[in-house]
Biotite code that builds the C-alpha atoms (Angstrom):
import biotite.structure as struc

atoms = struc.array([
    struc.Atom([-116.913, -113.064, -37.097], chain_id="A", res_id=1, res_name="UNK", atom_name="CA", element="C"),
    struc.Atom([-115.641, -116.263, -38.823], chain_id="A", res_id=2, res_name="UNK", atom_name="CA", element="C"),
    struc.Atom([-112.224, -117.559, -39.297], chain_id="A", res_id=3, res_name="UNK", atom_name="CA", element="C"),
    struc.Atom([-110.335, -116.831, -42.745], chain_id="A", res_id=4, res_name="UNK", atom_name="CA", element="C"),
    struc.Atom([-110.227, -119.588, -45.090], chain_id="A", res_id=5, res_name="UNK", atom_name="CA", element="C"),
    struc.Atom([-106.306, -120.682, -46.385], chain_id="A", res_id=6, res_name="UNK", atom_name="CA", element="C"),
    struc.Atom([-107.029, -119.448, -49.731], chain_id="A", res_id=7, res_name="UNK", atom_name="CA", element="C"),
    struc.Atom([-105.837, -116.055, -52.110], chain_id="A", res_id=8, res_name="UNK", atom_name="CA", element="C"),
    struc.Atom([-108.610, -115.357, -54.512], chain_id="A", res_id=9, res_name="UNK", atom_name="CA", element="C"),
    struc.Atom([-108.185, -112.755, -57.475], chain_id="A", res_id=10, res_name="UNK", atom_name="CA", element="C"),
    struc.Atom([-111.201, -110.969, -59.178], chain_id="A", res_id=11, res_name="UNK", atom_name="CA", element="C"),
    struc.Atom([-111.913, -110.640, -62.931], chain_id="A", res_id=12, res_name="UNK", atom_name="CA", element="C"),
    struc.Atom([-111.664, -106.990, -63.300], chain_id="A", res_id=13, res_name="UNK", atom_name="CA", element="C"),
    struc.Atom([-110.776, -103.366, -62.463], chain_id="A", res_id=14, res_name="UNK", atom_name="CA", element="C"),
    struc.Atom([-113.563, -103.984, -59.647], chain_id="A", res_id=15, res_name="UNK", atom_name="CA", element="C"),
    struc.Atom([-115.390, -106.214, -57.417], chain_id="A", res_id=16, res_name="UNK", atom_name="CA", element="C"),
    struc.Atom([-118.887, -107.635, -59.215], chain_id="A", res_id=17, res_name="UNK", atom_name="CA", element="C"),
    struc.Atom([-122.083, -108.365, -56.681], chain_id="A", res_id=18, res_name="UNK", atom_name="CA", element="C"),
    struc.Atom([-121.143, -111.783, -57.263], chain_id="A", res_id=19, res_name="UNK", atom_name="CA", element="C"),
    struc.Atom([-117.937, -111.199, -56.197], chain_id="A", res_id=20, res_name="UNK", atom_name="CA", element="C"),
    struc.Atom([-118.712, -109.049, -52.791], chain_id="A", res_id=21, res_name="UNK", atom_name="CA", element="C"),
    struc.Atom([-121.396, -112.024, -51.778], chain_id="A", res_id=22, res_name="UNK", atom_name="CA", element="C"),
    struc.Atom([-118.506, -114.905, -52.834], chain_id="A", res_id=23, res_name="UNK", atom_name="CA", element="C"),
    struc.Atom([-115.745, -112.835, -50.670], chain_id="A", res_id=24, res_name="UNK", atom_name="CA", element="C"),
    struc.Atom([-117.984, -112.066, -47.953], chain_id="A", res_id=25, res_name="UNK", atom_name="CA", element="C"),
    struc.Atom([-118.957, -115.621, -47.463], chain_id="A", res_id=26, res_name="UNK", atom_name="CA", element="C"),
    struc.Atom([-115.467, -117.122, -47.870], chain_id="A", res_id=27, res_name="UNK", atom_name="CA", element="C"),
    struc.Atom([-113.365, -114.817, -46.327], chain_id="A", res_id=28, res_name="UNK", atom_name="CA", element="C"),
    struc.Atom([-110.318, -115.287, -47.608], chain_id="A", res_id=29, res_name="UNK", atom_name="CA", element="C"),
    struc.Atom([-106.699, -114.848, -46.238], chain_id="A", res_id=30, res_name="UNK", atom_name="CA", element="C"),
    struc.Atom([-105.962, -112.210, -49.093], chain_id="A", res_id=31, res_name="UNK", atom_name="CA", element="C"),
    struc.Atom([-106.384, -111.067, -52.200], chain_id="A", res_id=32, res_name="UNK", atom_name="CA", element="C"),
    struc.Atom([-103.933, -111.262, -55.421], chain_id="A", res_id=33, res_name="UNK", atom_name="CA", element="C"),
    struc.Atom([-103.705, -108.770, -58.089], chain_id="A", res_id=34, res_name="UNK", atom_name="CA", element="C"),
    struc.Atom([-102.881, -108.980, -62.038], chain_id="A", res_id=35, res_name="UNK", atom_name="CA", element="C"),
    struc.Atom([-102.361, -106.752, -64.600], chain_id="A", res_id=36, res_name="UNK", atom_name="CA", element="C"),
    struc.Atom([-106.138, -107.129, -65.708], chain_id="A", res_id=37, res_name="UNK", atom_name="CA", element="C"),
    struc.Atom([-107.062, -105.736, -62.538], chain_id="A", res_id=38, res_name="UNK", atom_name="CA", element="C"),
    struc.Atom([-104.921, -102.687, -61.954], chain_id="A", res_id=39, res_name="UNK", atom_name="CA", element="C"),
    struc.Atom([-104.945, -99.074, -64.423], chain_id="A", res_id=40, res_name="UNK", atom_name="CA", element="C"),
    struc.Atom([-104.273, -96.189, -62.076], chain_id="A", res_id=41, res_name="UNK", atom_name="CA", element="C"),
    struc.Atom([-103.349, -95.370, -58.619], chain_id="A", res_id=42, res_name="UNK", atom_name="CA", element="C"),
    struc.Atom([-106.817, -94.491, -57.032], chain_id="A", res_id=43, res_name="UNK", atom_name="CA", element="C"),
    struc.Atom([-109.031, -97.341, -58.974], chain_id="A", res_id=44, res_name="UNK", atom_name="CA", element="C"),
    struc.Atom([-106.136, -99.667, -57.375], chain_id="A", res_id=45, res_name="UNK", atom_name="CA", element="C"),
    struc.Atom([-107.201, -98.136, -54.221], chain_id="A", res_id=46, res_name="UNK", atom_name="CA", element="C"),
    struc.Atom([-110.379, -98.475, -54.398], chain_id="A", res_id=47, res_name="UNK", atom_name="CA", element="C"),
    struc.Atom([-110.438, -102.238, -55.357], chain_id="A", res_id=48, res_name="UNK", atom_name="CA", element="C"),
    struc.Atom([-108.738, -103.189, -52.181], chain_id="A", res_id=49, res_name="UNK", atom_name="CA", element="C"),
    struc.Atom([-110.607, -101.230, -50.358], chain_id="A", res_id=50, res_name="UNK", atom_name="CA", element="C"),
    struc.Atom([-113.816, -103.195, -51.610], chain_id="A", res_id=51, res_name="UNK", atom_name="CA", element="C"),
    struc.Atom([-111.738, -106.340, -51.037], chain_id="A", res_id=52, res_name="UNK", atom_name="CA", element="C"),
    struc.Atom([-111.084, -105.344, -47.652], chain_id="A", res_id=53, res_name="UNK", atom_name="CA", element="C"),
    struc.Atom([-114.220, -104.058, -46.676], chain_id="A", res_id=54, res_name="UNK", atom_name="CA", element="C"),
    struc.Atom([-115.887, -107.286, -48.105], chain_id="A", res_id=55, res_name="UNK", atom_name="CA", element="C"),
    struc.Atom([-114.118, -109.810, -45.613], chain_id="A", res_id=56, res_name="UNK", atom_name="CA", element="C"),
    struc.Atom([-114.713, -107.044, -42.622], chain_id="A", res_id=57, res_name="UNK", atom_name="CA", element="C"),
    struc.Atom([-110.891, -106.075, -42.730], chain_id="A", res_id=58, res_name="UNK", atom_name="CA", element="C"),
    struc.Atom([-110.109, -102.268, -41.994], chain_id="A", res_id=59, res_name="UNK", atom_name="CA", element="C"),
])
C-alpha cells in the first residue's frame, strides 16, 4: 500500500465515473470534499463515500 498524497479531490457528480475510480485509486488522496452537485439523498450520499473510500483501500 502507498502513502496518501496531501491533496482533497471532489468528483463531478452524484457518483464516482471509471475515470474517476482509476484517478483515485492511483492518487490516493488524503480525503474527499463534497458539494451540493454531489449530494441528493441520504443513501446515494452513502454510497458515494463508500466508492470514495473503497477506491483509495480505506474501510
Amino acid at each position: 500500500m502507498t502513502e496518501s498524497k496531501s491533496m482533497i479531490l471532489g468528483c463531478a457528480g452524484k457518483s464516482l465515473t471509471p475515470e474517476e475510480i482509476r484517478f483515485y485509486s492511483d492518487e490516493r488522496p488524503w480525503g474527499f470534499i463534497l458539494f451540493a452537485r454531489n449530494v441528493s439523498e441520504t443513501e446515494q450520499i452513502r454510497d458515494l463515500v463508500a466508492s470514495m473510500r473503497d477506491c483509495v483501500g480505506r474501510p
